[in-house]
C-alpha positions as CSV (number, residue, x, y, z in Angstrom):
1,X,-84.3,-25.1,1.3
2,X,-86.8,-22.9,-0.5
3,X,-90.3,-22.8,0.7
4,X,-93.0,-23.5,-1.6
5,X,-93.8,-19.6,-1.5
6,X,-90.5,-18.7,-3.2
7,X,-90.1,-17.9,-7.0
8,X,-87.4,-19.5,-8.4
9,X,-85.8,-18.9,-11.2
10,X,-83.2,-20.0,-13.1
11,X,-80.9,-18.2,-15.9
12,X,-79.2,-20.3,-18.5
13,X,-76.8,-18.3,-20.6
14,X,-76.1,-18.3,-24.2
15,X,-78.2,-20.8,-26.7
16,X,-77.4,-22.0,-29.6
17,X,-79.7,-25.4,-30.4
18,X,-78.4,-25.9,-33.9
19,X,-74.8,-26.7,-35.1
20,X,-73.7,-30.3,-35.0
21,X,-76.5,-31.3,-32.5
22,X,-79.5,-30.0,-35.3
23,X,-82.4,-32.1,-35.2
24,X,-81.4,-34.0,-32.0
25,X,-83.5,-34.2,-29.0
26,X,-81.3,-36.5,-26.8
27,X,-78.7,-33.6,-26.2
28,X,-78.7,-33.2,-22.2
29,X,-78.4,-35.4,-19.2
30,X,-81.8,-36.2,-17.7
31,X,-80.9,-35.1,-14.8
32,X,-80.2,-31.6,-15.3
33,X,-83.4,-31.3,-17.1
34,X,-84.8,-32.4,-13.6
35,X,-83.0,-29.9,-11.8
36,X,-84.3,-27.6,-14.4
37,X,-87.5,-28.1,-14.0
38,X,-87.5,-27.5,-10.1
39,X,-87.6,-23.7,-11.7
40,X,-90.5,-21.7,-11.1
41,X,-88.8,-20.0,-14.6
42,X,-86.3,-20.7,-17.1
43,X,-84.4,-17.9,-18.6
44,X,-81.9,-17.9,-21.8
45,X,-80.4,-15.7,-24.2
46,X,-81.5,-17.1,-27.7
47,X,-77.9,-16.2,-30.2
48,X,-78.7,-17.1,-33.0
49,X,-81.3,-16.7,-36.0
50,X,-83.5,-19.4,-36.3
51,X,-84.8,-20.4,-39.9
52,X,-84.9,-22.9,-43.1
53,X,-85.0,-20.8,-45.7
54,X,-83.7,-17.4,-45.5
55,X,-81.0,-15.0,-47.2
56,X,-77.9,-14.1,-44.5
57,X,-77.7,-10.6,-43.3
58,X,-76.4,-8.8,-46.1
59,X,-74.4,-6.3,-44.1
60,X,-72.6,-9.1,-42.6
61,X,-72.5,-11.1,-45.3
62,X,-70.4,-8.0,-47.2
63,X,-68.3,-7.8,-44.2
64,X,-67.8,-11.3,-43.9
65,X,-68.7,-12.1,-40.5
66,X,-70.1,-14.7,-38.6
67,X,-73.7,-15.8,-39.2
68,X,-75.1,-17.8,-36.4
69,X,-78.4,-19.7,-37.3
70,X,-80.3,-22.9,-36.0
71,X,-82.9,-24.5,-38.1
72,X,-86.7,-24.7,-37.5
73,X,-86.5,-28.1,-35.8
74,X,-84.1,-26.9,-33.3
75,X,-86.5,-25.2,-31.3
76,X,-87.7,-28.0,-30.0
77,X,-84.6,-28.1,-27.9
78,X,-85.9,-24.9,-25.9
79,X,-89.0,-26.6,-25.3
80,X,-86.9,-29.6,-23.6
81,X,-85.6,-27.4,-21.6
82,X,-89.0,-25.8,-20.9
83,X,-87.7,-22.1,-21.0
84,X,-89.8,-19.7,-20.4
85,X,-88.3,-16.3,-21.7
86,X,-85.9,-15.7,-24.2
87,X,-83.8,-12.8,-24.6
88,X,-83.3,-11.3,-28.6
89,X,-80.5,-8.5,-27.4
90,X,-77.8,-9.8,-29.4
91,X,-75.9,-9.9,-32.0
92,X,-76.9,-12.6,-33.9
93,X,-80.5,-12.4,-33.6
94,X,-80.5,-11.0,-37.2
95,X,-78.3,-12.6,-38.8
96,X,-81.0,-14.1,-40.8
97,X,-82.3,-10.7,-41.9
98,X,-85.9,-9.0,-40.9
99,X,-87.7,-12.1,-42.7
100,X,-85.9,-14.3,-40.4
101,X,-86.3,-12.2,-37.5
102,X,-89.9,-12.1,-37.5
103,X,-89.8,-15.9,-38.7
104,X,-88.4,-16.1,-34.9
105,X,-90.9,-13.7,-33.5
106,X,-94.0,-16.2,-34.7
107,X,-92.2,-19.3,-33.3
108,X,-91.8,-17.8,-30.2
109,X,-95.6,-16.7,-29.3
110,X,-96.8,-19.8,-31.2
111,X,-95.1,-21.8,-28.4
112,X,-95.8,-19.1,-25.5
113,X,-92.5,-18.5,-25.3
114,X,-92.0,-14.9,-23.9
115,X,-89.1,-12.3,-25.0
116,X,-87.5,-9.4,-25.6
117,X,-84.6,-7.4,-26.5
118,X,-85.7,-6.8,-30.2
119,X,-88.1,-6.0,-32.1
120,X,-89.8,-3.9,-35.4
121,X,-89.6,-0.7,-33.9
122,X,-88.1,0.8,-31.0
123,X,-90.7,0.5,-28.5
124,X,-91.7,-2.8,-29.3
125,X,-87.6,-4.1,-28.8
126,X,-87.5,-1.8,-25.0
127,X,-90.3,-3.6,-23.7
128,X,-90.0,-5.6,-20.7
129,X,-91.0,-9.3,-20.0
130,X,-93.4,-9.0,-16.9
131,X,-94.5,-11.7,-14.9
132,X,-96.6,-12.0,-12.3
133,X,-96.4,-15.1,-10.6
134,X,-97.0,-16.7,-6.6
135,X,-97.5,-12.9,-5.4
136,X,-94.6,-11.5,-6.8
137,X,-94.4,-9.1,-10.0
138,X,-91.2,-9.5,-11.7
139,X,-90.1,-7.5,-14.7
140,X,-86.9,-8.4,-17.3
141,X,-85.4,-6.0,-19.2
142,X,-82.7,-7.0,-22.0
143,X,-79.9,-4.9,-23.7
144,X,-77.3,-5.0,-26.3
145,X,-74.4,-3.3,-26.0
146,X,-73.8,-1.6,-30.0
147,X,-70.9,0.7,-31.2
148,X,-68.1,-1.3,-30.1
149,X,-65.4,-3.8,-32.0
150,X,-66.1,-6.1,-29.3
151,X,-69.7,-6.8,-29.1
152,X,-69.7,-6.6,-33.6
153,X,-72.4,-5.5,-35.5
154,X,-75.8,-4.9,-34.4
155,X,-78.7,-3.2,-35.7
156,X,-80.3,-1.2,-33.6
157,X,-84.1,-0.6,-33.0
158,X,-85.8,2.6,-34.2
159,X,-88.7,4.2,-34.4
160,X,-89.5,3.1,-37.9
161,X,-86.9,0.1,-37.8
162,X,-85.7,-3.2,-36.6
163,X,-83.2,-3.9,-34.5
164,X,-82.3,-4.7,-30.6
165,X,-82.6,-2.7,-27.6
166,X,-79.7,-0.7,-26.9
167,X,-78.1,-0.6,-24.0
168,X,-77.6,3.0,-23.7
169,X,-77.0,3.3,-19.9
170,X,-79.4,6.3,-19.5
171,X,-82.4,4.8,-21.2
172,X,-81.3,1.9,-19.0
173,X,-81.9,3.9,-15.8
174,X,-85.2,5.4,-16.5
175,X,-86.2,2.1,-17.6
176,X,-85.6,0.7,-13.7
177,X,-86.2,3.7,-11.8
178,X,-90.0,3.7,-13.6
179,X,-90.2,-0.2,-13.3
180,X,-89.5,-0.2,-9.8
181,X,-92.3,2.3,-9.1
182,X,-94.6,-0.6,-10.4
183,X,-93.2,-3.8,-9.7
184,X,-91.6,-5.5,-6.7
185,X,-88.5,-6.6,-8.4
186,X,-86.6,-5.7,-11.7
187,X,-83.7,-8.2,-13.5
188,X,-81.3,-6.6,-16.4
189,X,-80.2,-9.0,-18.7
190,X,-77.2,-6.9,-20.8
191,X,-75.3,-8.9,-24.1
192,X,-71.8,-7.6,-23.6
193,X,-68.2,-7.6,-23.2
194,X,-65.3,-9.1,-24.8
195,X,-65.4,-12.4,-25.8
196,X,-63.3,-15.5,-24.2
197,X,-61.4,-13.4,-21.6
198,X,-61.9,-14.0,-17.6
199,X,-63.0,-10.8,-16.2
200,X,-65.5,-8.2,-16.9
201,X,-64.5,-5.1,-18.8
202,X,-64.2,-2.2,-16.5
203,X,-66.9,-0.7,-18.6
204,X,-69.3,-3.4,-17.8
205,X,-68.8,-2.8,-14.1
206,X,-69.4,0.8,-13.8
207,X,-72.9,0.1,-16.0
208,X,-73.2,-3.1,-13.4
209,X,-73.0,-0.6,-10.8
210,X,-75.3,2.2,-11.8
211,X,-78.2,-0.6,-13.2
212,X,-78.0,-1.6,-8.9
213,X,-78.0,1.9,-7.9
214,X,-80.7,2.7,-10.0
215,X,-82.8,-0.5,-8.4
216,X,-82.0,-3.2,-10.3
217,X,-82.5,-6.4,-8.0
218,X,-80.1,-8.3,-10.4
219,X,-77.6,-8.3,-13.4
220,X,-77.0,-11.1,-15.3
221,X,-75.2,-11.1,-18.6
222,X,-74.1,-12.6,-21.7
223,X,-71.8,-12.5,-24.6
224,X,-68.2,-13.7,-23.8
225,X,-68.9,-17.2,-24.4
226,X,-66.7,-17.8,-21.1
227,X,-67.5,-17.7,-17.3
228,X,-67.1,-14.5,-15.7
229,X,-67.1,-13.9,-12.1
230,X,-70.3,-13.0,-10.1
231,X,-70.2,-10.3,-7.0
232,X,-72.6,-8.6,-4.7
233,X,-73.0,-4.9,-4.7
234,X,-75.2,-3.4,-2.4
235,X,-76.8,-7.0,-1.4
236,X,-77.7,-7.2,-4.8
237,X,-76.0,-10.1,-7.3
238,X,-74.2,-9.5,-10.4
239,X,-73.3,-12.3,-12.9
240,X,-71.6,-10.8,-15.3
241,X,-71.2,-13.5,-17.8
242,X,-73.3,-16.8,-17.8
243,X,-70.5,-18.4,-20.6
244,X,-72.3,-20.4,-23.0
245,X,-75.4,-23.1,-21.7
246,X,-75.9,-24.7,-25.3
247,X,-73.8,-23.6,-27.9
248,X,-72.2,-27.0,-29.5
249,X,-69.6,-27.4,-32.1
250,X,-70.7,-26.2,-35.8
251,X,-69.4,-25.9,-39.1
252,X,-68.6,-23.3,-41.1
253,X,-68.8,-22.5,-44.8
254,X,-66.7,-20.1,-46.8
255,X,-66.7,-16.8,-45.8
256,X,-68.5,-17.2,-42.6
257,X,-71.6,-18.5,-42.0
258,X,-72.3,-21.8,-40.2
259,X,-72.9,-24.4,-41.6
260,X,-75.2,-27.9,-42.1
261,X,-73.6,-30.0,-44.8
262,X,-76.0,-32.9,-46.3
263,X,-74.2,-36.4,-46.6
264,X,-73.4,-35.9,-49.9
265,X,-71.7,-32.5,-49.6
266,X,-68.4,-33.4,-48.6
267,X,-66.2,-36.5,-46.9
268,X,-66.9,-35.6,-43.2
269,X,-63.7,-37.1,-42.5
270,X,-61.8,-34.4,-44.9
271,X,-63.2,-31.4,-42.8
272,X,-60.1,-29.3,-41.0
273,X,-61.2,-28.5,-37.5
274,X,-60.4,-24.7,-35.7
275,X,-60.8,-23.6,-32.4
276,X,-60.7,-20.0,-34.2
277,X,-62.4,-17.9,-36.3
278,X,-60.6,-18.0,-39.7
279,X,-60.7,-14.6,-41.6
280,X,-62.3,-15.3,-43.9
281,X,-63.1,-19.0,-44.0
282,X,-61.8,-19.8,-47.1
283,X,-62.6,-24.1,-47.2
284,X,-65.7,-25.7,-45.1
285,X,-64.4,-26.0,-41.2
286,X,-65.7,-27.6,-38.1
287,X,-65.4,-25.2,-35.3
288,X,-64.7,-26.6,-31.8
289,X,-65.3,-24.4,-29.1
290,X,-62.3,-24.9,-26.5
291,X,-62.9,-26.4,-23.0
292,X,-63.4,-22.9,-21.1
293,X,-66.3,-22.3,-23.5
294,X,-67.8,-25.5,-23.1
295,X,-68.3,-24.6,-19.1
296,X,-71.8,-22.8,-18.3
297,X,-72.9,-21.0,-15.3
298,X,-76.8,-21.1,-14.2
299,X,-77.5,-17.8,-11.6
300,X,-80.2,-19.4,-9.4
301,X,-82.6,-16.7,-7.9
302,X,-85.0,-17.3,-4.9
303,X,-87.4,-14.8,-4.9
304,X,-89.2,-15.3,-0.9
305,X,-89.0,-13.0,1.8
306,X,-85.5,-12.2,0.5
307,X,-83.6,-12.7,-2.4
308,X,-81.5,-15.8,-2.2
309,X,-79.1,-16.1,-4.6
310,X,-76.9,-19.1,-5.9
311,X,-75.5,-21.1,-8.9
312,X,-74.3,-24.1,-10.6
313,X,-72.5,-25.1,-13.6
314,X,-72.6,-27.4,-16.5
315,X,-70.2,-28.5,-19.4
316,X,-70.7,-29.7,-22.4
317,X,-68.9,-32.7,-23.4
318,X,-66.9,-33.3,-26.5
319,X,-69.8,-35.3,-27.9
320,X,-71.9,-32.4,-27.2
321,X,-74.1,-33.8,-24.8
322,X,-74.6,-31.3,-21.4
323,X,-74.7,-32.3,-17.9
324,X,-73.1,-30.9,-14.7
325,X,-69.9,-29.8,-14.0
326,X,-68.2,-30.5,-10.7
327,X,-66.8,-27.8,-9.9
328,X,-63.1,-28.3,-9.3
329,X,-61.0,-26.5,-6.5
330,X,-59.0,-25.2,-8.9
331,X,-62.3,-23.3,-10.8
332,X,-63.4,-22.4,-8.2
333,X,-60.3,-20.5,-6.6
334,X,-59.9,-18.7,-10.0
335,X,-63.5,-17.5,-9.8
336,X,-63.0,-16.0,-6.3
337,X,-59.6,-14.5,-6.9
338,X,-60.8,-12.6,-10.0
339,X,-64.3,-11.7,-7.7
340,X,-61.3,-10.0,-5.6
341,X,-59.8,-8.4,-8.6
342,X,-63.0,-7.2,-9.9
343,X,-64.3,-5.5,-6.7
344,X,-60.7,-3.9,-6.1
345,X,-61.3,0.7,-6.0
346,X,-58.5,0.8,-8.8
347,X,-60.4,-1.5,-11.2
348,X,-63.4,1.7,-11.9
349,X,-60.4,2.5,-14.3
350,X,-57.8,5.0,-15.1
351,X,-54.9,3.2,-17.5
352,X,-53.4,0.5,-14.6
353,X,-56.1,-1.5,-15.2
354,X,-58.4,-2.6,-18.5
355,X,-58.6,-6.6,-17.9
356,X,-56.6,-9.7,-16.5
357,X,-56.2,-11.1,-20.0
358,X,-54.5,-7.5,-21.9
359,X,-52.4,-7.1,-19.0
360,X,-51.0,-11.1,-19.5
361,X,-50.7,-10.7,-23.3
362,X,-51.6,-7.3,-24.6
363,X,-50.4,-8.4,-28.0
364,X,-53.3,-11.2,-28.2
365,X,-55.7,-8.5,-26.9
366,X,-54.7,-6.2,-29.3
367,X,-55.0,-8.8,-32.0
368,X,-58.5,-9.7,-31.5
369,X,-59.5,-6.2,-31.0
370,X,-58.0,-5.7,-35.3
371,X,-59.7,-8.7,-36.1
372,X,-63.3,-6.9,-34.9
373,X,-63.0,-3.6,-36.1
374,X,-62.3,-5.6,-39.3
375,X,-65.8,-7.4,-39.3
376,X,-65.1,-10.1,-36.9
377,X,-67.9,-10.6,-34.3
C-alpha cells in the first residue's frame, strides 16, 4: 500500500477522444475512472488535433496522410478522466494546422490543463511541465522523435516557428542533467517507434538508456499504438510504449483524413470496414483498430521514500467502451519473454538484430516501411 505521503501518478498512453465515440460522455467503466482518480496525477499523450472548424495540414494533405482530429466537445472526455498534463510531442498535434494548434493551446489553460511538447517557438515547445506537489518537485519533459519513415511527418519547433520538441538525444541530455540540478525527480515522455510491432526499436533502447544515465527517474513512451515491454535499468523503469488508452474506431474520408459523417451523408450500413490504412482512401471507410491495439498499459508511479513502480491494463471493447483488462497468462508470458529479448547485450545492435517482428516477416516490415516514406504516418 502507498502511504498518504506518496505521489502517485499515473500515465495513460495515447488519446484520441473523437472518432466514433464524438460527443459521448458514457465511454468508460466507472470503475476505472475510480481507480483513476486514486492518482495524485493523470498523464496522457493527446494525438490528435482538436477543432470544429479548421483547414487540414496542407503538407499532409498534399501527401495524403492521415489527419487525426477530435471535435471541440470531445474534450470533455479528458476532463472525465481528470488528466492533469497532456503531452503535444506528436505527430498529429498539427494536423489541424497552426490555427488549430493554438485552438488546442487556449482549450487546454482554459481548463487548467497543463502541457507540453509543442509550441510557437522553440523554447516555448522544450519547456517542461513542473509540479510541485506533497514535498516533492517533479518535472516532465516530452519529445518527438522527427526525420524518420516511421514516426511520419512532423514539424518541428524553431525559433521563429511552430512545431514539437525534438527529440534530439543531446538536447535531451542537457535538458535532465540541468533539471536534475533543480528538481528531485525528472520523467521523459518520448513519441516514437514503429507502429503495431511488439518490441522496441533498438534505437529507442540506446536513447532509453542514455535518458537514465543522464538522470532520468523514468521513460515512458508512446507511438506504436501497441503494448511494448517495460524493464528496469539501473533501478529506474522504462515503458517503452503505453499502446493506445482511448483511441476508438473512426472513419475515414477520401484521401485520408478522419472522418464524422452527419446522418444524411451516407447509408452507415454501406460503409466498408479496414483494419488498414488504405493508400489513398479512395471511398469513405470505417477503420477498426485490431485487438492488440485496443489493449492499453497505465505505468503506475509511487513517488515516497522510493520510487515504486507498477501497472495495469485496459481494453477497449468492440463497442468502444474501456474498462480493465485481465491480464491473461498468455499476455503476460509474451511481455516477459520479449523484456528478456530486449535486455539481451546483442540487442544494442549490429545487423543480427533490428526487432522480433522484421526478423518473423521482413517482407511485411519492409512493406510498411515503403508505405511511410511514401507519406503514410
Amino acid at each position: 500500500m502507498n502511504s498518504g505521503s506518496d505521489l502517485r501518478i499515473a500515465f495513460l498512453g495515447d488519446i484520441m477522444p473523437g472518432g466514433v465515440i464524438s460527443g459521448k460522455d458514457e465511454f468508460i467503466d466507472e470503475n476505472v475512472l475510480q481507480y483513476l482518480n486514486g492518482f495524485d496525477l493523470r498523464i496522457a499523450t493527446l494525438e490528435c488535433a482538436i477543432g470544429d472548424d479548421y483547414e487540414y495540414d496542407r503538407v499532409k494533405m498534399q501527401g495524403r496522410m492521415n489527419i487525426i482530429y477530435a471535435k471541440d466537445v470531445d474534450l470533455r472526455k479528458i476532463e472525465i478522466l481528470n488528466i492533469n498534463i497532456v503531452t503535444l510531442a506528436n505527430n498529429h498535434i498539427f494536423d489541424l494546422g497552426l490555427d488549430g494548434f493554438q485552438h488546442i493551446c487556449k482549450l487546454l489553460d482554459k481548463r487548467k490543463i497543463l502541457r507540453c511538447g509543442a509550441g510557437m517557438t522553440s523554447e516555448e515547445a522544450a519547456k517542461p511541465v513542473i509540479v510541485e506537489e506533497k514535498g516533492k518537485r517533479v518535472c516532465f519533459f516530452s519529445y518527438c522523435q522527427y526525420n524518420t519513415p516511421y514516426v511520419g511527418y512532423v514539424p518541428v519547433a524553431t525559433k521563429n516557428s511552430a512545431g514539437v520538441n525534438p527529440l534530439d538525444i543531446n538536447k535531451v541530455i542537457v535538458d535532465i542533467t540541468e533539471a536534475k540540478k533543480e528538481f528531485d525527480y525528472v520523467f521523459v515522455i518520448p513519441h516514437w517507434g514503429v507502429e503495431y510491432i511488439s518490441c522496441p526499436t533498438v534505437e529507442c533502447k540506446k536513447l532509453a538508456y542514455k535518458m537514465i544515465e543522464a538522470g532520468a527517474d523514468g521513460v515512458i513512451g508512446g507511438h506504436p499504438h501497441r503494448v511494448q515491454s517495460c524493464l528496469q535499468y539501473r533501478g529506474k523503469p522504462i515503458f517503452f510504449s503505453l499502446g493506445n488508452f482511448l483511441f476508438a474506431d473512426f472513419f475515414m474520408a477520401p484521401p485520408r483524413p478522419i472522418w464524422y459523417p452527419c446522418e444524411n451523408d451516407v447509408e452507415m450500413g454501406q460503409i466498408k470496414i479496414t483494419n488498414d490504412y488504405p493508400f489513398p482512401v479512395k471511398e469513405p471507410l470505417k477503420r477498426i483498430w485490431r485487438n492488440f491495439s485496443r489493449i492499453g498499459m497505465i505505468a503506475e508511479i509511487s513517488i515516497g521514500s522510493r520510487l515504486k513502480v507498477s501497472w495495469n491494463t485496459v481494453r477497449l471493447a468492440e463497442s468502444n467502451r474501456l474498462s480493465f483488462y485481465p491480464r491473461p497468462l498468455k499476455f503476460k508470458i509474451k511481455l516477459y519473454l520479449i523484456e528478456l529479448f530486449i535486455q539481451m547485450p546483442w540487442y544494442d545492435g549490429g545487423k543480427f538484430v533490428m526487432n522480433v517482428r522484421e526478423l518473423l516477416s521482413k517482407k511485411s516490415y519492409m512493406n510498411r516501411l515503403r508505405r511511410y516514406w511514401r507519406g503514410n504516418n
